[in-house]
C-alpha positions in Angstrom: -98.6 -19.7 1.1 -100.1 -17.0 3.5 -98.4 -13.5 3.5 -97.0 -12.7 7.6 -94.9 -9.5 7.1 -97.1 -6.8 8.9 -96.0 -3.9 6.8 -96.7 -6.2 3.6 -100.1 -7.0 4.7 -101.0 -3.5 5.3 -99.2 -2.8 2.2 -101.8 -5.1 0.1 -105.2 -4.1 2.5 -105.4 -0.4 1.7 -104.6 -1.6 -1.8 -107.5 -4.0 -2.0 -110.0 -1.7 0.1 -108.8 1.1 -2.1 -109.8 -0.4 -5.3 -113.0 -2.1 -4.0 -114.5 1.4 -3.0 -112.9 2.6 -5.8 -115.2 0.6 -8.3 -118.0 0.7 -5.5 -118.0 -3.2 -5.0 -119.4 -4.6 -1.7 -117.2 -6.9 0.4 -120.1 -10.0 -0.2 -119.9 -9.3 -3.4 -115.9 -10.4 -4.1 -116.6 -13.1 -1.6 -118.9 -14.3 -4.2 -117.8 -13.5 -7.8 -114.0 -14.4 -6.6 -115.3 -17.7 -5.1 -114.4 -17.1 -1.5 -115.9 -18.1 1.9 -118.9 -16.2 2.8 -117.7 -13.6 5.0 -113.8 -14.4 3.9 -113.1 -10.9 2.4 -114.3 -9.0 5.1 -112.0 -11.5 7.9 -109.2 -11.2 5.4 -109.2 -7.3 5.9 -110.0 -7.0 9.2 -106.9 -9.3 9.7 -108.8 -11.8 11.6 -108.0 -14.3 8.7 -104.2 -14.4 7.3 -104.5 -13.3 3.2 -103.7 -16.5 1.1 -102.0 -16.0 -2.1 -104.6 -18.6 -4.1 -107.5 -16.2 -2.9 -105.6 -13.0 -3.1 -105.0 -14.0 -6.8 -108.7 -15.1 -7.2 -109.6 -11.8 -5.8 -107.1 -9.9 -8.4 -108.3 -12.0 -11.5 -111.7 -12.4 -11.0 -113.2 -8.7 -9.5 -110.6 -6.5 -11.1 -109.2 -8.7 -14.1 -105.6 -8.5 -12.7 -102.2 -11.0 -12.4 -100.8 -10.9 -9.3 -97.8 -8.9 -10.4 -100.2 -6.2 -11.9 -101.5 -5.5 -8.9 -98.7 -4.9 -6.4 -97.2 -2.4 -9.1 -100.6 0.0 -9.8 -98.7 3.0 -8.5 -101.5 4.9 -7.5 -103.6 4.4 -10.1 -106.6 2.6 -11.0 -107.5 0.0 -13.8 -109.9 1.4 -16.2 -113.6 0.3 -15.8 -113.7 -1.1 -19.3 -110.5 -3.6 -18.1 -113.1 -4.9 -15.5 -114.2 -8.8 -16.1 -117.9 -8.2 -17.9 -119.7 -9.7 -14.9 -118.0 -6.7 -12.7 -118.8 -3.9 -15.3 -122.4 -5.5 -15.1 -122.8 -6.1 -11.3 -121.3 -1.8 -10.6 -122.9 -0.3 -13.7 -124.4 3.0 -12.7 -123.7 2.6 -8.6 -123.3 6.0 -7.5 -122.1 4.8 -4.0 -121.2 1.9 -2.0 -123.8 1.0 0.1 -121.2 0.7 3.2 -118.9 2.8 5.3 -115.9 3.6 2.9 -112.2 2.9 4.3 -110.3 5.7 3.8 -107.3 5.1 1.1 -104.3 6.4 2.9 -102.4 6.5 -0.2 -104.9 9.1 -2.2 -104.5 11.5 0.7 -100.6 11.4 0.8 -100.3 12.0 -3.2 -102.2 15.1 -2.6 -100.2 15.9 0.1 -97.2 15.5 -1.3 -98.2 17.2 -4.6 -99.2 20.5 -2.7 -96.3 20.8 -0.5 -93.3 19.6 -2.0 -91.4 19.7 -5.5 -89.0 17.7 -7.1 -85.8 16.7 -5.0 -87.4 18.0 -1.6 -87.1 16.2 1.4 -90.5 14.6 2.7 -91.1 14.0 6.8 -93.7 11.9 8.2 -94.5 15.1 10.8 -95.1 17.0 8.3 -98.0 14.9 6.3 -99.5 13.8 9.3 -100.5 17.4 10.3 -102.8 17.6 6.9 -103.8 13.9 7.5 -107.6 13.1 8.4 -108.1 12.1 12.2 -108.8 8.7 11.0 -105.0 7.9 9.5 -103.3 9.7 12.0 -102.5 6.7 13.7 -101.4 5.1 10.6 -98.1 4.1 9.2 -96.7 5.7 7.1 -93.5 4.2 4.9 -93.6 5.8 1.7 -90.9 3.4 0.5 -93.6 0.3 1.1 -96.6 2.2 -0.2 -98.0 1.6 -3.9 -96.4 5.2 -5.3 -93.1 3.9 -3.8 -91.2 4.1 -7.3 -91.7 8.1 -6.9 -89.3 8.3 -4.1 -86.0 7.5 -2.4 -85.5 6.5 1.0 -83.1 7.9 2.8 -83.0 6.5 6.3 -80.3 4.7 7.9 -82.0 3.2 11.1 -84.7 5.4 11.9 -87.6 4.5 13.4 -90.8 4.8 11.3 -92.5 8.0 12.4 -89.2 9.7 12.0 -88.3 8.5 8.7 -87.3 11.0 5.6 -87.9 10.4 2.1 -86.8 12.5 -1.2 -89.2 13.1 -4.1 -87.4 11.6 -7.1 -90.5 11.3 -9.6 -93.6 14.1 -9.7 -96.8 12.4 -9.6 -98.8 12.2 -13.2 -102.4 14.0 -13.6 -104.1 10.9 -13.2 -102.8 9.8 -10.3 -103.6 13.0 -9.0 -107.3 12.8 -10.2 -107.8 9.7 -9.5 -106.4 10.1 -5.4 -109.2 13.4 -5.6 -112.2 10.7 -6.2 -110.7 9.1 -3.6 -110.5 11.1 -0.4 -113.1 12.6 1.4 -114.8 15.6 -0.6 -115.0 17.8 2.3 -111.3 17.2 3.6 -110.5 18.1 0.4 -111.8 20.9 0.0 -110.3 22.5 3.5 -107.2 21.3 2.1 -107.1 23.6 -0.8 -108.4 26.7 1.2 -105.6 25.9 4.1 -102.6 26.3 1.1 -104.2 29.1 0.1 -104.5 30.7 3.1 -100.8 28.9 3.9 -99.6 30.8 0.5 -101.2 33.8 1.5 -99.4 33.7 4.8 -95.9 32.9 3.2 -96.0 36.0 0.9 -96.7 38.3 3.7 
């Protein structure tokens, strides 16, 4: 069976990528220890090859020690290193970086998002979070409702397009997932983040 939905796809790629540079694990190197074509992982996320569901399992059982089902319901948050298979604990022990351009994890950078601007109940816009997005996910998707931290909202649309759509925080996002979304994104995006809601706090006060 080979997954077609576009939204679904996209759905399972930043997943994937997000836990690969998560764990610092280069794309050879699940081709390998999840017994894939040489080069398969790589075509498989570049969409130039449609993701199977025998090697998207193999992928999910062999690198991260994960059923199928356990994977498309992390939430946000990451399996602990000691859950890893022993070869993959062995193979990333002491990396302290992937020795390849990261893809940035859309979902990290909309928890902290999220988390800074909005509180329980409040209405979320797409407009809104793209203006705080790196350039590099502007152009992105973004359906919270189809995204990995789904379960903390509700979606309220009734046939609006996608860059329009509204969604209502239902569930506030736990201190790991927050930490772990911060290892995530981009140190120095980050950290203009924080001083621009300062400064936006500052500015609201006045």
């Amino acid at each position: 069976m080979v997954l077609h939905k576009i939204d679904e796809v996209v759905f399972i790629i930043e997943l994937l990528e997000s836990l690969r540079n998560h764990f610092k694990i280069e794309r050879k190197e699940i081709d390998e220890h999840a017994k894939l074509k040489a080069g398969q992982y790589s075509r498989m996320i570049g969409k130039s090859q449609k993701i199977d569901l025998k090697s998207l399992r193999d992928v999910c059982k062999n690198i991260y020690n994960l059923s199928l089902k356990a994977f498309l319901n992390l939430e946000g948050e990451f399996p602990t290193y000691e859950s890893l298979p022993n070869k993959i604990q062995e193979l990333t022990k002491g990396r302290n970086g992937i020795r390849e351009q990261k893809t940035l994890n859309l979902t990290s950078y909309l928890v902290l998002i999220i988390n800074q601007y909005y509180k329980l109940d409040d209405v979320i816009t797409n407009k809104f979070i793209r203006t705080y997005l790196p350039t590099q996910l502007n152009g992105k998707s973004i359906e919270l409702s189809k995204t990995s931290i789904k379960n903390h909202f509700k979606d309220i649309n009734e046939d609006i397009p996608s860059k329009s759509k509204v969604y209502k925080l239902i569930i506030p996002f736990s201190l790991e997932t927050i930490e772990n979304a911060i290892k995530t994104v981009d140190p120095l995006w980050y950290k203009n983040f924080l001083e621009n809601a300062k400064q936006k706090l500052l500015s609201d006060k006045k």
